[in-house]
DOTORTI-771681 format. One line per field, with one value per residue (C-alpha): residue in one letter; x, y, z. Coordinates in steps of 0.1 Angstrom, whole numbers, plus 5000, padded with zeros to 4 digits. Example, Ala and Ser with C-alpha at 12.3 -4.5 7.8 and 13.67 -1.06 7.14 Angstrom:
code: (a	s)
px: (5123	5137)
py: (4955	4989)
pz: (5078	5071)
END
This chain:
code: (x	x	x	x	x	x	x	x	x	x	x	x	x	x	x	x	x	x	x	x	x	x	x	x	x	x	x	x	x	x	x	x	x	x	x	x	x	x	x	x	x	x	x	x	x	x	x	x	x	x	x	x	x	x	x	x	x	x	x	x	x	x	x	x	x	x	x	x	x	x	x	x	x	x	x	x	x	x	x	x	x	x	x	x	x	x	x	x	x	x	x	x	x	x	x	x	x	x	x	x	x	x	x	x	x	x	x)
px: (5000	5027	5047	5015	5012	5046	5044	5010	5028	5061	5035	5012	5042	5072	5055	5038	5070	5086	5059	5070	5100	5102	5070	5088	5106	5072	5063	5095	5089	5059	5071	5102	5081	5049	5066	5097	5081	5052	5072	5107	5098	5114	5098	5079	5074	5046	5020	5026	5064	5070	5105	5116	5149	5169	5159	5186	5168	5137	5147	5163	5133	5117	5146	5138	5102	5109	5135	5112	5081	5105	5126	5087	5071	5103	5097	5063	5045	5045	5071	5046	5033	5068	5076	5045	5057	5093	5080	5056	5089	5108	5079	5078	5115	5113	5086	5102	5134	5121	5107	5143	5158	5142	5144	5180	5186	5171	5138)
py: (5000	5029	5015	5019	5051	5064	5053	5072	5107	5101	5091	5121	5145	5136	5143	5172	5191	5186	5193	5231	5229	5200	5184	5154	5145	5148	5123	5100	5104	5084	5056	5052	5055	5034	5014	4997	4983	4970	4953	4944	4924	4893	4856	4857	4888	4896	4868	4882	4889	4899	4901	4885	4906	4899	4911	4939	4955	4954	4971	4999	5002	5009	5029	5054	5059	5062	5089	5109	5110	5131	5154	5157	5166	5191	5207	5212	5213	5233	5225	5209	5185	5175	5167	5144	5126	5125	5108	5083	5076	5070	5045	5029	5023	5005	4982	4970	4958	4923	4921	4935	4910	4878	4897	4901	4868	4854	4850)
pz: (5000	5012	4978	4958	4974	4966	4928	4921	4938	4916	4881	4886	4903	4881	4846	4861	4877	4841	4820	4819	4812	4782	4774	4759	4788	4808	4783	4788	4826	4824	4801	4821	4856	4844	4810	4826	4858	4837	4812	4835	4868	4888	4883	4918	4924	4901	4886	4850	4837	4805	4801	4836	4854	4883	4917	4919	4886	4906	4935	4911	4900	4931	4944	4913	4916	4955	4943	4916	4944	4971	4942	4920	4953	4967	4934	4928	4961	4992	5020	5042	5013	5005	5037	5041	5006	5022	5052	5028	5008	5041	5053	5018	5024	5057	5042	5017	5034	5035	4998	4987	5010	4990	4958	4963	4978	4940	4944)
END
């Protein structure tokens, strides 16, 4: 859920934050944040895989949307939203030790 969470800030704040100053890297910000996790995931992890990756790519993955939510939200928003997406990223961290654990142990 607080993963979830963190992806939907970094897909609606990342494009957003960048849509003024190049609209086509708005655009790339979306396939790269949406596109990559959709098609690249870890046999396990995720019922459907369409191109399977190792763990490690996984948590990059995660590590990047985690790190476009808190620079997107610094950007755009007010200090006290930031913070609360800063705190929400800090949270998703914690929670995910154990998933990056297995996924780094190989699945």
């Amino acid at each position: 859920m607080l993963r979830f969470a963190t992806e939907l800030v970094a897909w609606v704040a990342t494009p957003w934050a960048l849509w003024s100053y190049s609209w086509p890297l708005a655009l790339l910000s979306v396939l790269v944040l949406i596109g990559l996790p959709t098609v690249f995931s870890t046999p396990g992890d995720k019922a459907n895989v369409m191109v399977a990756v190792p763990g490690w790519a996984t948590v990059l993955l995660v590590l990047l949307q985690v790190a476009a939510a808190v620079v997107s939200a610094w950007w755009l928003m007010p200090v006290w939203a930031a913070a609360l997406v800063s705190l929400l990223a800090a949270s998703t961290l914690v929670t995910e030790v154990p998933r990056w654990r297995w996924l780094l142990a190989g699945g």
